[in-house]
N, CA, C and O atoms as a MOPAC input file, in Angstrom:
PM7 MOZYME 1SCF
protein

 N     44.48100 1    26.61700 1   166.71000 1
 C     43.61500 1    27.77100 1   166.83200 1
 C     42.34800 1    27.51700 1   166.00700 1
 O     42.21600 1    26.86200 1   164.97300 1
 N     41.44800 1    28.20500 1   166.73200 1
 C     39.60100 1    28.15500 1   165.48600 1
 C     39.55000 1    29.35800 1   165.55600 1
 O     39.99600 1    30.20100 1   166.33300 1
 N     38.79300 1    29.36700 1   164.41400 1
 C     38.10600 1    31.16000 1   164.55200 1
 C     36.58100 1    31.09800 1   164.89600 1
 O     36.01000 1    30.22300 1   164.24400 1
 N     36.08900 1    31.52300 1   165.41500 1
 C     34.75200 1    31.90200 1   166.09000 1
 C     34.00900 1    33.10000 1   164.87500 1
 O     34.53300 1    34.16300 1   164.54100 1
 N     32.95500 1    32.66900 1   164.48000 1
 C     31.79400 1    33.51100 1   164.01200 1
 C     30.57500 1    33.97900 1   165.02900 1
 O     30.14000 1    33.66300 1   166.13600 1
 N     30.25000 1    35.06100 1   163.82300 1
 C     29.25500 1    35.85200 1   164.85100 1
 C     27.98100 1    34.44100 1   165.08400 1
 O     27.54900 1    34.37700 1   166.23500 1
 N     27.61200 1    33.75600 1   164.43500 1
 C     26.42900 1    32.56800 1   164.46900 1
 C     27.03600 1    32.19900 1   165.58000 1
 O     26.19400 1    32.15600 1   166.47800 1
 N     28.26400 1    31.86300 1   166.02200 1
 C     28.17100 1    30.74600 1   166.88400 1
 C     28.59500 1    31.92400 1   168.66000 1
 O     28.22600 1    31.52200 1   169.76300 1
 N     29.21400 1    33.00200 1   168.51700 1
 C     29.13100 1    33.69400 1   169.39300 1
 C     27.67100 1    34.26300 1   169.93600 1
 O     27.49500 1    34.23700 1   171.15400 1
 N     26.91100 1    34.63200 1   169.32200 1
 C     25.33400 1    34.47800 1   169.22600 1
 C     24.80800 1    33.63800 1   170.19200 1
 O     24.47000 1    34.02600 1   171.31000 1
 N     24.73100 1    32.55100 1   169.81300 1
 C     24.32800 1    31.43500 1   170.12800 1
 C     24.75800 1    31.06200 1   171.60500 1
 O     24.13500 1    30.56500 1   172.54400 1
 N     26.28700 1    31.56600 1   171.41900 1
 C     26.83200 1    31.09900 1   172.77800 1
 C     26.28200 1    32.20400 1   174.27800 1
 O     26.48500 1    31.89900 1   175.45300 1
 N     25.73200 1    33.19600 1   173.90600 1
 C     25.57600 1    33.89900 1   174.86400 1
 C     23.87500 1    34.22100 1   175.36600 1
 O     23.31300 1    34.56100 1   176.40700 1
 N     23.33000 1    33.77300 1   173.46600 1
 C     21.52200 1    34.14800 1   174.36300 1
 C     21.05500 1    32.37300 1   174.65000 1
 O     20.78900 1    31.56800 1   173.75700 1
 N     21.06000 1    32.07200 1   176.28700 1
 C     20.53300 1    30.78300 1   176.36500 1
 C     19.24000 1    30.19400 1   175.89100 1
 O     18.69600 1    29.10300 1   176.05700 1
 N     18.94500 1    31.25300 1   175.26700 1
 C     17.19300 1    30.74700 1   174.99200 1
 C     17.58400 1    30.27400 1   173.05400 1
 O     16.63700 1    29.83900 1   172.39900 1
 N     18.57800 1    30.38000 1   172.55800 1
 C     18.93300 1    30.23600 1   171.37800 1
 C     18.75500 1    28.71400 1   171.31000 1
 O     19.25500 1    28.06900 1   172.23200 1
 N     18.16700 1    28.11700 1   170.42600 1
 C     17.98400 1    27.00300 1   169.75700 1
 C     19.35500 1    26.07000 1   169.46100 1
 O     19.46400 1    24.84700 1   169.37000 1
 N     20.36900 1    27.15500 1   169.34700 1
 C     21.55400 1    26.27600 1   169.33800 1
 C     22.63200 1    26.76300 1   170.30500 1
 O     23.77500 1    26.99400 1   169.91100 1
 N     22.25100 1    26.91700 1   171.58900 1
 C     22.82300 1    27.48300 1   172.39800 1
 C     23.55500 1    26.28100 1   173.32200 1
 O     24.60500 1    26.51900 1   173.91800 1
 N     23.00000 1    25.17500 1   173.37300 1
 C     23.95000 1    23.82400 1   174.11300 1
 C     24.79700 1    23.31100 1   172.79800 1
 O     25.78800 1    22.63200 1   173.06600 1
 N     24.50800 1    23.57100 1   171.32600 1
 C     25.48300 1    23.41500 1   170.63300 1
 C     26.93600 1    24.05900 1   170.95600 1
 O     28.02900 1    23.55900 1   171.22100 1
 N     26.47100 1    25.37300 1   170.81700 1
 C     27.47100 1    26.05700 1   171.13900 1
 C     28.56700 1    25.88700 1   172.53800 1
 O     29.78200 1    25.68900 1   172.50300 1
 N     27.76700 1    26.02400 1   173.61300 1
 C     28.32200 1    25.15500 1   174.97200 1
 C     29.18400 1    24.05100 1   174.63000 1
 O     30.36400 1    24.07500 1   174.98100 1
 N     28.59000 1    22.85700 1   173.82400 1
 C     29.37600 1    21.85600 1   173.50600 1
 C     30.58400 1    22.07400 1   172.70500 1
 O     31.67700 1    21.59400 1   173.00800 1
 N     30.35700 1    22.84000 1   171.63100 1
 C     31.13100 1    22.98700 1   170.59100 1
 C     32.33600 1    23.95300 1   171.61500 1
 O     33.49800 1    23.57400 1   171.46200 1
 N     32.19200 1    24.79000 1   172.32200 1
 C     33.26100 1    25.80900 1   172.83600 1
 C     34.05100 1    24.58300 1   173.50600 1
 O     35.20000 1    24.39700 1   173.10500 1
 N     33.46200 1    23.61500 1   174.62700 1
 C     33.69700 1    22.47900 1   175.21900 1
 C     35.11000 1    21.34300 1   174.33800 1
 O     36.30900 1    21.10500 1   174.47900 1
 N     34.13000 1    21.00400 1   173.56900 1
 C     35.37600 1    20.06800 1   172.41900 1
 C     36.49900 1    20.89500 1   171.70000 1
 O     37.52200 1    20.48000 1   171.15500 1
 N     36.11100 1    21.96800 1   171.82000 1
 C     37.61000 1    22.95200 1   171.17700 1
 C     38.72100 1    23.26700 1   171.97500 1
 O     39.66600 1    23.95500 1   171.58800 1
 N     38.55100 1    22.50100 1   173.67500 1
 C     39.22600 1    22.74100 1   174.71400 1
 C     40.21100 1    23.82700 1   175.21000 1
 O     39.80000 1    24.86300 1   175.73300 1
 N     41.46700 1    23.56900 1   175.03800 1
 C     41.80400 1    25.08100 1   175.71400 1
 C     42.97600 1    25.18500 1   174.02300 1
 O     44.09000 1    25.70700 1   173.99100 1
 N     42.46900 1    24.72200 1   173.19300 1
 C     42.85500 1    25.43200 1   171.76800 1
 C     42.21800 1    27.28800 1   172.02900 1
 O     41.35900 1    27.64000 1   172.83800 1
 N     42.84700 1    28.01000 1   171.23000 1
 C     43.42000 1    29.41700 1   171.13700 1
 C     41.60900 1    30.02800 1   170.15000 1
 O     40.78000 1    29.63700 1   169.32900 1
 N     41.83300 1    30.78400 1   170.73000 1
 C     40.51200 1    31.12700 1   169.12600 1
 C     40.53000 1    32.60700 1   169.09600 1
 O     40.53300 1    33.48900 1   169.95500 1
 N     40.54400 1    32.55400 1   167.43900 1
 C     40.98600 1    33.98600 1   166.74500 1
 C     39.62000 1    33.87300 1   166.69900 1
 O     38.96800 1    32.84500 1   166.88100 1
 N     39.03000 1    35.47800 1   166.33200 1
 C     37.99300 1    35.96100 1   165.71400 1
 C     38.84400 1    37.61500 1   165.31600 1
 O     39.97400 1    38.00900 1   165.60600 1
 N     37.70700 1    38.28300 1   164.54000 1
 C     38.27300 1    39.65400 1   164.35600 1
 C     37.51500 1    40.39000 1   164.71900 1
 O     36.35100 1    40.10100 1   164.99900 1
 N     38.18100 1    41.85600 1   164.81300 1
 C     36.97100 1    43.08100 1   165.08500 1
 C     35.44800 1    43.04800 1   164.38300 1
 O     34.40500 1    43.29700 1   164.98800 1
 N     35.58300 1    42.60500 1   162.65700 1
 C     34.52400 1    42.96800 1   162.32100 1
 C     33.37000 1    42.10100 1   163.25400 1
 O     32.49400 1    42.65500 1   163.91800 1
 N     33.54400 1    40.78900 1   163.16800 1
 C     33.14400 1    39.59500 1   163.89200 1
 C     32.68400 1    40.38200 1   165.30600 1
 O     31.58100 1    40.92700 1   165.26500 1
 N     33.28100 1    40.45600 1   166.27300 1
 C     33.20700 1    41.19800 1   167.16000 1
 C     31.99000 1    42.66200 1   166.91900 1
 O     30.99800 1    42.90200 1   167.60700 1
 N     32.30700 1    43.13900 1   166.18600 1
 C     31.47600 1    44.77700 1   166.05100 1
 C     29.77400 1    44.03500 1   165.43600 1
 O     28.60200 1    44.33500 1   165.66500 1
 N     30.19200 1    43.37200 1   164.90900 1
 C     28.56600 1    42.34200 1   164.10000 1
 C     27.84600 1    41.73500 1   165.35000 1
 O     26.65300 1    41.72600 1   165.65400 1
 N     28.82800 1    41.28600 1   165.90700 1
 C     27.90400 1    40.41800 1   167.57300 1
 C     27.44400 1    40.98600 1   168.05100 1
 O     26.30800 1    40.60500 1   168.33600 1
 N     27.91400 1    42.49600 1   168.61000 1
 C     27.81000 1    43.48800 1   169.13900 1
 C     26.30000 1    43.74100 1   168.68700 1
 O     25.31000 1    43.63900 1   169.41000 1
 N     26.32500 1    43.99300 1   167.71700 1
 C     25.21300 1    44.52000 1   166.51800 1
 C     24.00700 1    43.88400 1   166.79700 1
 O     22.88400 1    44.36700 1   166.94400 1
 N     24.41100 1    42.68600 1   166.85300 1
 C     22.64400 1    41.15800 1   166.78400 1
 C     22.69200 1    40.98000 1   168.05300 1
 O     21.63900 1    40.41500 1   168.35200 1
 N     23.33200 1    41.14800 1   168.98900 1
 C     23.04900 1    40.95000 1   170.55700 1
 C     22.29900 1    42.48100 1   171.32600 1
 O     21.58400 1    42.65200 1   172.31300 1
 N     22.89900 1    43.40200 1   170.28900 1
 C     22.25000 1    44.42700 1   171.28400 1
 C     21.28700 1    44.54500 1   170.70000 1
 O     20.71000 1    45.36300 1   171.41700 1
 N     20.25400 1    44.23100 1   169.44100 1
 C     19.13300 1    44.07800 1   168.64500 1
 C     18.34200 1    43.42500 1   169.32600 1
 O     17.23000 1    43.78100 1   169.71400 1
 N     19.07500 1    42.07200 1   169.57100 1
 C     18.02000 1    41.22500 1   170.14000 1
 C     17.93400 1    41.14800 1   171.71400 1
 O     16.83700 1    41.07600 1   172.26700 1
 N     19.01400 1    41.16200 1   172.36000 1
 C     18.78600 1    40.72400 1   174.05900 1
 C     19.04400 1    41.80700 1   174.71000 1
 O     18.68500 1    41.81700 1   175.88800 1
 N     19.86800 1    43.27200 1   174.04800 1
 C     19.29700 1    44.70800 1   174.75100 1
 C     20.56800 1    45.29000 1   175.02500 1
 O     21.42400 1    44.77800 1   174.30300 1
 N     21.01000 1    46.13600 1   175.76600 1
 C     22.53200 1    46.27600 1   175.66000 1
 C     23.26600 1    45.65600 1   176.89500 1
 O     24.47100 1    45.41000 1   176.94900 1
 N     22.62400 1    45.51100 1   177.57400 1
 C     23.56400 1    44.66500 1   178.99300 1
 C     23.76600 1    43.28900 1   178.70500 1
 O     24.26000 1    42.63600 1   179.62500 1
 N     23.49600 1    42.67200 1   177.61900 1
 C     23.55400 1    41.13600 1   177.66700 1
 C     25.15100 1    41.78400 1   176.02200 1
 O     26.16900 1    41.15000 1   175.74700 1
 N     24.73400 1    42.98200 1   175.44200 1
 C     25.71500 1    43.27900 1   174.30200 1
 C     27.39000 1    43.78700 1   175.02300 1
 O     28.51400 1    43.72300 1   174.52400 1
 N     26.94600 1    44.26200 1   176.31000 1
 C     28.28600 1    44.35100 1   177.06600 1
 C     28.89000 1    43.17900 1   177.48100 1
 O     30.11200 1    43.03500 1   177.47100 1
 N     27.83200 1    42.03400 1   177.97400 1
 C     28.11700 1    40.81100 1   178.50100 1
 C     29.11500 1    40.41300 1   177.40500 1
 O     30.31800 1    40.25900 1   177.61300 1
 N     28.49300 1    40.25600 1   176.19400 1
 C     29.39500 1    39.79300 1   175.21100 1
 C     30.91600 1    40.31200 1   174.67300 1
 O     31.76200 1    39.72800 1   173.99700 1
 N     30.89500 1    41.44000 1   175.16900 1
 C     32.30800 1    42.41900 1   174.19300 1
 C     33.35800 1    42.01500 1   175.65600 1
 O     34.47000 1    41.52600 1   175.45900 1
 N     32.98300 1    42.21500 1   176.72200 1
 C     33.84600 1    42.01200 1   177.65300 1
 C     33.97900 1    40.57700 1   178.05200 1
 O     34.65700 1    40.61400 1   179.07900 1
 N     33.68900 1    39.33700 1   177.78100 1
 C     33.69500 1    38.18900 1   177.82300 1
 C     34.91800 1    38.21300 1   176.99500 1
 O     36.05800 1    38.21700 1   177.45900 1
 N     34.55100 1    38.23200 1   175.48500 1
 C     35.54900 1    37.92400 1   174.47500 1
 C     36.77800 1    38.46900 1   174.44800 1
 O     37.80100 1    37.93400 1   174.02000 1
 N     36.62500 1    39.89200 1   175.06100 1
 C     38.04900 1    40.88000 1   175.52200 1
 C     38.38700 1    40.32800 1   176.54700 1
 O     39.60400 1    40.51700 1   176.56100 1
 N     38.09900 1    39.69500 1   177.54100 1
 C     38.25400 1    39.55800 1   178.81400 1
 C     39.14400 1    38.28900 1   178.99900 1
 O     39.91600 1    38.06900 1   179.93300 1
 N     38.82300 1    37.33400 1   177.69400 1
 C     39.19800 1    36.09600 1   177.98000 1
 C     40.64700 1    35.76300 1   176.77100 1
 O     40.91300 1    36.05200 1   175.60500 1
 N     41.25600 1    35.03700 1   177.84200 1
 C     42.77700 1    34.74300 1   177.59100 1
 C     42.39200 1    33.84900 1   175.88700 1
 O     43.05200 1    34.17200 1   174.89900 1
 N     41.87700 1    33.34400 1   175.83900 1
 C     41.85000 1    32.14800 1   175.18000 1
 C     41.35600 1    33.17800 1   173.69700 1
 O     41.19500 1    32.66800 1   172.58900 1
 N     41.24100 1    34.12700 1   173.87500 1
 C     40.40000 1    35.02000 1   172.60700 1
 C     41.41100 1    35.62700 1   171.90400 1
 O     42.13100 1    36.30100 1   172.64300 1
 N     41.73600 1    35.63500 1   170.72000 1
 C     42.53400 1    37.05000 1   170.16200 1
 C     41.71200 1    37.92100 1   168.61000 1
 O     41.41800 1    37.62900 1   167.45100 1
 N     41.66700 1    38.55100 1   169.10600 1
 C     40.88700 1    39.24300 1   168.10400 1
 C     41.32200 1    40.02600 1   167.18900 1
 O     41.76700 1    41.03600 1   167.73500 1
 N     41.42600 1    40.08000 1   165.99100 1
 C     42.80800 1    40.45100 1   165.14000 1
 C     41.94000 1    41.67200 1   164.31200 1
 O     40.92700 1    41.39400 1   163.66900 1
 N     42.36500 1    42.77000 1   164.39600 1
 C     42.16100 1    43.79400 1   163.46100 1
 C     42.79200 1    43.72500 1   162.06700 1
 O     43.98500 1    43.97800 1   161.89700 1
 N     41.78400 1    43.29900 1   160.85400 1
 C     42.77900 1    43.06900 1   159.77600 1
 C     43.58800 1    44.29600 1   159.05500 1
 O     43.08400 1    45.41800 1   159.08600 1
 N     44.09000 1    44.20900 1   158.79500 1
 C     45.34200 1    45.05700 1   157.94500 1
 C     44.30700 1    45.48400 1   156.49000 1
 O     43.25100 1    45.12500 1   155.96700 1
 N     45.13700 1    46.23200 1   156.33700 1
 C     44.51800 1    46.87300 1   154.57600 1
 C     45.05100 1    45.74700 1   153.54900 1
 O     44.69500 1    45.54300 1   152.38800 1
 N     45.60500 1    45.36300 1   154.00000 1
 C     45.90800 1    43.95500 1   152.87800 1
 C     45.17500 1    42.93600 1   152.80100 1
 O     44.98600 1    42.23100 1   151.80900 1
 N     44.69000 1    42.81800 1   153.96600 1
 C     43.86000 1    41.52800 1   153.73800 1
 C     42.22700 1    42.37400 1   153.43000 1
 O     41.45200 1    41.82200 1   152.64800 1
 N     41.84300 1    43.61500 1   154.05400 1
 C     40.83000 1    43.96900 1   153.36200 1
 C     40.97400 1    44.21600 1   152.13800 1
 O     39.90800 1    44.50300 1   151.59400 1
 N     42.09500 1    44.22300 1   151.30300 1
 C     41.67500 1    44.24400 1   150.00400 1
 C     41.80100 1    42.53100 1   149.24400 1
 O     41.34300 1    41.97200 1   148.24700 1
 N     42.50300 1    42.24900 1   150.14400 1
 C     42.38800 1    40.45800 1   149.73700 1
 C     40.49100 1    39.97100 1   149.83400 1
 O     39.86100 1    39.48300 1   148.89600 1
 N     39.90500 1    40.29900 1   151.29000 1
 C     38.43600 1    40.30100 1   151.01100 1
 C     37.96100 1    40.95700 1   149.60900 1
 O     37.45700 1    40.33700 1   148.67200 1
 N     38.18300 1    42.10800 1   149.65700 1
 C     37.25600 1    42.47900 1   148.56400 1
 C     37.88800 1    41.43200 1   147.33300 1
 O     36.86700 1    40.80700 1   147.04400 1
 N     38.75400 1    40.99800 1   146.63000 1
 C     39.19500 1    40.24300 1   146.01600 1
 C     38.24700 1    39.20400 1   145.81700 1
 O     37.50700 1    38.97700 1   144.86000 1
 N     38.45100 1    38.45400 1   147.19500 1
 C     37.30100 1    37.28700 1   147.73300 1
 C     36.24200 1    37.52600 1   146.68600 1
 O     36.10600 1    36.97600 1   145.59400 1
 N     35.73100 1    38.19700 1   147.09600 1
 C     34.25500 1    38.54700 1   146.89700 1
 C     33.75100 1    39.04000 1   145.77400 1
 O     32.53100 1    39.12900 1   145.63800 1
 N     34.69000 1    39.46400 1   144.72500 1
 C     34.68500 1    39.94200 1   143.35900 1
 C     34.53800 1    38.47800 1   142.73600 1
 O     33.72500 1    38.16400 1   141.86600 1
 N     35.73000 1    37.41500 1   143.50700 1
 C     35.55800 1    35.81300 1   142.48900 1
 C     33.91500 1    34.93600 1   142.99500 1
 O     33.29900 1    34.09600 1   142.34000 1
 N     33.68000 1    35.32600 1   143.91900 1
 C     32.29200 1    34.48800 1   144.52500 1
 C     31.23500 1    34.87700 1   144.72400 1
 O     30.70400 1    35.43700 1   145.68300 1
 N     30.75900 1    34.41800 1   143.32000 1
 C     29.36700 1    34.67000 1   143.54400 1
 C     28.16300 1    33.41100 1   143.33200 1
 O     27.15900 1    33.42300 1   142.62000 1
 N     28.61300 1    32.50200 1   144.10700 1
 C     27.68100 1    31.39700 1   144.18900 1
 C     27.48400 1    31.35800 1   145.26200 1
 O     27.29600 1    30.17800 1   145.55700 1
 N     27.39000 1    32.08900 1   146.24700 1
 C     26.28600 1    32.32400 1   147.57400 1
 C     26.89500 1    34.02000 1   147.80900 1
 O     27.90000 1    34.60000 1   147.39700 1
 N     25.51400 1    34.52000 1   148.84400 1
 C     25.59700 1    35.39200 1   149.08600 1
 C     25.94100 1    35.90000 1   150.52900 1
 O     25.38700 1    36.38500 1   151.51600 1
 N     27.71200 1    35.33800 1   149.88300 1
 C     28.59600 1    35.96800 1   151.11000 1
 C     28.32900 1    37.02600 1   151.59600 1
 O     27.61100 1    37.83400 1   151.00600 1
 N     29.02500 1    37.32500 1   153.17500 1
 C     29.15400 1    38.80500 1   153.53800 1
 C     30.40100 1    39.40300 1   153.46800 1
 O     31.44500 1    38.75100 1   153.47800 1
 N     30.33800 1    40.81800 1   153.38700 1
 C     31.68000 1    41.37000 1   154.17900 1
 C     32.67900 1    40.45000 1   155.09100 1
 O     33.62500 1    39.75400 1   154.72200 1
 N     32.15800 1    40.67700 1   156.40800 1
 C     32.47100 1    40.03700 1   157.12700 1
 C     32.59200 1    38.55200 1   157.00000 1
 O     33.11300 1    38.24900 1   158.07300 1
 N     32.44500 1    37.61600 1   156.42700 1
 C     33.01300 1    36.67600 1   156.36400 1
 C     33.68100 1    36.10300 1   155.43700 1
 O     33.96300 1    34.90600 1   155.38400 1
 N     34.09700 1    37.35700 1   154.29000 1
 C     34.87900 1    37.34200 1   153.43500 1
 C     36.46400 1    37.95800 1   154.18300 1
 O     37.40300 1    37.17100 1   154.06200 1
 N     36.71300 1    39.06500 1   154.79600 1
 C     37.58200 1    38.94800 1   155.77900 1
 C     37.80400 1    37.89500 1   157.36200 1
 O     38.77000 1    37.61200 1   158.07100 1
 N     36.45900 1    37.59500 1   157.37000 1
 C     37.02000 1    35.83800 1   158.45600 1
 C     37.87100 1    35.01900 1   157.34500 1
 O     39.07500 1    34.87600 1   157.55800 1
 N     37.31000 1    34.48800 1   156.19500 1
 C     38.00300 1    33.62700 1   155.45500 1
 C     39.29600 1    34.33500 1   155.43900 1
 O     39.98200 1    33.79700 1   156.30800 1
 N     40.16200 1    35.57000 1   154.69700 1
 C     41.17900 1    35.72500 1   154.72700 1
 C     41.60000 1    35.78500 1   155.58500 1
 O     42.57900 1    35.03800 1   155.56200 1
 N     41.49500 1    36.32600 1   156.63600 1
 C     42.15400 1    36.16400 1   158.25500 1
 C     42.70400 1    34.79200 1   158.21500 1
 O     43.88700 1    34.48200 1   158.07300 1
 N     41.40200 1    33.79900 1   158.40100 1
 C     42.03600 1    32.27400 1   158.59000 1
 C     43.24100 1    32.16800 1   157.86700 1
 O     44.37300 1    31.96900 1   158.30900 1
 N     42.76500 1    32.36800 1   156.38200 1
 C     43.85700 1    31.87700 1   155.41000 1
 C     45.36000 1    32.27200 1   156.03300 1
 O     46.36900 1    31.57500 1   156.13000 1
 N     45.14400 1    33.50000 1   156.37200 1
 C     46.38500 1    34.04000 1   156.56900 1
 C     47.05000 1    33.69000 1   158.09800 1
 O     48.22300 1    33.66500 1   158.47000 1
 N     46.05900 1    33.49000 1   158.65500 1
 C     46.73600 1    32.81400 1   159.82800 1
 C     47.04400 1    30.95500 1   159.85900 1
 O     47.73100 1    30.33300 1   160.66900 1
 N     46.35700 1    30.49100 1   158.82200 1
 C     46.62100 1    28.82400 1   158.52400 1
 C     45.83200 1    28.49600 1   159.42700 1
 O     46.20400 1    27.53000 1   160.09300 1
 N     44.58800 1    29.08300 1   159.77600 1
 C     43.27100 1    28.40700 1   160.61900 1
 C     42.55500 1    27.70600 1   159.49300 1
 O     42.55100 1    28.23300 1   158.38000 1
 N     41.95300 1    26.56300 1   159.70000 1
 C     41.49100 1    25.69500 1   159.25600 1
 C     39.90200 1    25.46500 1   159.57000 1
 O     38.93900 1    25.47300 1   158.80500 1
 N     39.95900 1    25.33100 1   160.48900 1
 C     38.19800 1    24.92600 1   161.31300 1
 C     37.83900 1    26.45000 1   162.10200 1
 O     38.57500 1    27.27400 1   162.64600 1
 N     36.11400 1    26.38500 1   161.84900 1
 C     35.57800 1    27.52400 1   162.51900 1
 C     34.57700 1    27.22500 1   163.02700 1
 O     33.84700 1    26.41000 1   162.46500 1
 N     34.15800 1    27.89800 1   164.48600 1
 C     33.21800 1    27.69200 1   165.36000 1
 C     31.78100 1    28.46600 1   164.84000 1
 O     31.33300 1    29.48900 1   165.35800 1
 N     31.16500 1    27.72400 1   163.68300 1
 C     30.45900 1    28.36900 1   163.17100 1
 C     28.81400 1    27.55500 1   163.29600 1
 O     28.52500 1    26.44700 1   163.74700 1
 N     27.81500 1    28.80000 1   162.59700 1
 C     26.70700 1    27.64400 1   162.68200 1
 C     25.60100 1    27.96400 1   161.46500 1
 O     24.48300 1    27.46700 1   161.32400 1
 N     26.33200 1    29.03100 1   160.57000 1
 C     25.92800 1    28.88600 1   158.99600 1
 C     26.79900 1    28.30500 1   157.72700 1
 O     27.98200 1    27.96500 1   157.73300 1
 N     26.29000 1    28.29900 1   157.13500 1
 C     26.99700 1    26.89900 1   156.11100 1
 C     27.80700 1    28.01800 1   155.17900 1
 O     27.88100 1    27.62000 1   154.01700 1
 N     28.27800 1    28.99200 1   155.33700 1
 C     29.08400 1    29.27700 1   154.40700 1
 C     30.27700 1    29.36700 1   154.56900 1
 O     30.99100 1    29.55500 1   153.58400 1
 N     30.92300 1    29.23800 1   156.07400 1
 C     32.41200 1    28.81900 1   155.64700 1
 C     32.53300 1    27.33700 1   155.62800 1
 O     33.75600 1    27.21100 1   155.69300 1
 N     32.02700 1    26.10400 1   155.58000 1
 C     31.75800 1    25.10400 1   154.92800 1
 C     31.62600 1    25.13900 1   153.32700 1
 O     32.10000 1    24.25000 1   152.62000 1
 N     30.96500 1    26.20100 1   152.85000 1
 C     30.68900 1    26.17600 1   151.35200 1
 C     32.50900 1    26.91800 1   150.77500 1
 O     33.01900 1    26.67000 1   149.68300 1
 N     33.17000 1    27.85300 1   151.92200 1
 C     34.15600 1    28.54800 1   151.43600 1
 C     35.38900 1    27.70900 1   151.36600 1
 O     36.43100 1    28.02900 1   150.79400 1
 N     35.09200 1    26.29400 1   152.18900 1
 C     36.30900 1    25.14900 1   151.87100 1
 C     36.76500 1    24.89600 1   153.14900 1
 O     37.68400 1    24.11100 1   153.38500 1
 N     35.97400 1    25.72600 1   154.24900 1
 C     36.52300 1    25.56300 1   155.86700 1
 C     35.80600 1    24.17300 1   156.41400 1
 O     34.83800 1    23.75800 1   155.77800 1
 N     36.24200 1    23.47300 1   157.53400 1
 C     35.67200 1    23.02600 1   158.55900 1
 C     35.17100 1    23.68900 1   159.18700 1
 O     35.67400 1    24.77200 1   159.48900 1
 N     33.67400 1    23.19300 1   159.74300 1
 C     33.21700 1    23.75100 1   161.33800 1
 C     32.94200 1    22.63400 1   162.14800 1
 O     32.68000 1    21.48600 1   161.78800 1
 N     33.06100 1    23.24900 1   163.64400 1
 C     32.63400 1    22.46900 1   164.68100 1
 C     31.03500 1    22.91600 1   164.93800 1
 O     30.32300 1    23.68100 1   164.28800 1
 N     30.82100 1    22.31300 1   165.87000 1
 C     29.18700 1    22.74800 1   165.58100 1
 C     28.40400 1    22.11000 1   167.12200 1
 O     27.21300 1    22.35400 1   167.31700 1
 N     28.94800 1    21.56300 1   167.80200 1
 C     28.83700 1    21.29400 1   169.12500 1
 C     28.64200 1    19.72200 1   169.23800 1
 O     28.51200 1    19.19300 1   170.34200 1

């Protein structure tokens, strides 16, 4: 399994994105491996897609990722949101988010390893990314 970030879901859906054949590639080499992401992940895409490409390209996106077998999207538990906030109380040598302080525990807790990402901070958090 990978987990998918909002950078690289982004990417994967506005073609005019600069790293948008990354992404193509990168979804490509992850083959028919499983990929977690979570709600927040999900509700954030939502967020920068309907900002930037309007809301019919922000539906494109929510029903793609719901739509598709290969997706599971995990609503975290109150345990692991307080495991994030945890996170995030010990790190303060970049300026993590929310949200990818609960991606990191998710992974952890699911024993995901690599993420379909295309900012350097779950690299800085000890993850792999693919990157296309």
């Amino acid at each position: 399994m990978i987990f998918v970030d909002t950078s690289f879901l982004y990417a994967a859906i506005d073609s005019r994105d600069e790293r948008h054949p990354d992404a193509v590639g990168a979804l490509a080499a992850a083959g028919g491996q499983g990929l977690l992401t979570t709600s927040h992940v999900v509700g954030e895409s939502w967020t920068l897609t309907r900002r930037r490409l309007g809301h019919r390209a922000a539906v494109s996106l929510l029903d793609a990722v719901r739509s598709s077998r290969l997706y599971t999207i995990a609503t975290p538990a109150q345990r692991l949101e307080e495991r994030a906030f945890d996170w995030l109380r010990r790190h303060d040598e970049r300026e993590y988010s929310y949200v990818d302080a609960v991606s990191f525990v998710t992974m952890e807790d699911r024993g995901v390893d690599t993420a379909l990402a295309f900012d350097a901070d779950f690299e800085a958090a000890g993850f792999s990314t693919l990157r296309g």
